[in-house]
Phi, psi and omega in degrees: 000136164313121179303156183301154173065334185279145201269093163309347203290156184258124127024303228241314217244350186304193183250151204284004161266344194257357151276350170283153218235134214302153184229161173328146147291148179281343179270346172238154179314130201270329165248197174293106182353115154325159174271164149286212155291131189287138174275160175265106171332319209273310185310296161359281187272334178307296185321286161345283209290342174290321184291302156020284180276316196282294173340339203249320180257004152245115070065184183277357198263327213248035170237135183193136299236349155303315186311294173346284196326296184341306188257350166285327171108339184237176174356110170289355154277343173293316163313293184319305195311342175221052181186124162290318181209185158353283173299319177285328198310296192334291192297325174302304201275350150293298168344308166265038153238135188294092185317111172265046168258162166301085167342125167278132191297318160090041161252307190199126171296344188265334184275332176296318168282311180332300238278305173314313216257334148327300184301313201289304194312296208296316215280316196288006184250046161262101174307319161345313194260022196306319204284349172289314219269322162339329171280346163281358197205080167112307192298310191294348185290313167270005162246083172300300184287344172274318186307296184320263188310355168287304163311329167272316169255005186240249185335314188299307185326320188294323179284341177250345163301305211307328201282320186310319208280318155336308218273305174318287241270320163291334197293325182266024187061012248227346184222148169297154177288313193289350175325154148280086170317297169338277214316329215275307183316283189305303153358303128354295180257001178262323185297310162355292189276354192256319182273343172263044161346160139298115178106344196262095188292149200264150184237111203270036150282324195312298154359277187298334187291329226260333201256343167302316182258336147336297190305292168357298187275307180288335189285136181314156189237000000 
């Protein structure tokens, strides 16, 4: 006799679910979770230059992020999927721009600045770019992580070119050793952004007077 509470069933008498051998549910994955959709460069770089472009003609108050989707050709979840809001795109798509200056040739200091100070004239009389200098007078104050990046990968970078030539330009006697680099710098690149407007067409004479009369004062005697 069977002990009492113990499950007697045979082989033979058990239940026809219970040899059946368990198989997927249709609802759940039968193997390892697939990856997802791979992002896409070009969806990538569309955005980027869409955030780009709307930022140059609304600021950061009047772009958001239907636009973007809009002028980029895609999704407003294709977006989400890889920036949570607003502020991370912004700071990603300052990230990819780039100090578009002239390597200096490393001949002459005076033709090296000219050649910089130039570049900075054509860029600020670029309406484009109005709205960056803009993040320096006001915008950045309610955006902090886009000024801070702004400040990092565009500005220093530009500010540490004008100073490398500086620096060149005392090693070679070509400046006096007592120059202030800082000040020569901004000077320099302040003059730049102040004669060059949105709209202000550049007078590449401009260039040479301003590093021209620099010199006057600064060049070794």
């Amino acid at each position: 006799m069977a002990a009492a509470g113990l499950d007697t069933a045979s082989p033979e008498t058990a239940s026809p679910d219970a040899a059946r051998p368990e198989t997927a549910s249709p609802d759940k994955p039968s193997g390892p979770r697939r990856p997802g959709r791979p992002r896409s460069e070009q969806a990538d770089q569309a955005i980027i230059d869409a955030t780009l472009e709307l930022f140059a003609e609304a600021g950061p108050d009047g772009l958001g992020i239907e636009q973007v989707a809009a002028r980029a050709g895609v999704g407003k979840a294709t977006i989400y999927r890889r920036w949570p809001g607003k502020e991370d795109l912004l700071v990603d798509a300052i990230g990819a721009l780039r100090p578009d200056l002239p390597q200096p040739q490393g001949r002459s200091v005076r033709a090296d600045l000219t050649a910089l100070v130039d570049a900075l004239c054509q860029e600020a009389a670029d309406p484009r770019r109005a709205r960056q200098f803009a993040l320096l007078h006001g915008d950045g104050l309610k955006y902090p992580r886009l000024l801070a990046k702004y400040r990092q990968v565009v500005l220093e970078p530009r500010r540490e070119l004008i100073r490398s030539v500086l620096r060149r330009g005392v090693a070679t006697g070509e400046l006096r050793e007592s120059i202030d680099i800082d000040t020569v710098m901004l000077l320099l690149s302040g003059a730049a952004v102040a004669r060059g407007g949105p709209g202000q067409p550049a007078d590449p004479r401009y260039a040479r007077r301003i590093v021209d009369e620099l010199m006057n004062g600064l060049a070794a005697r």
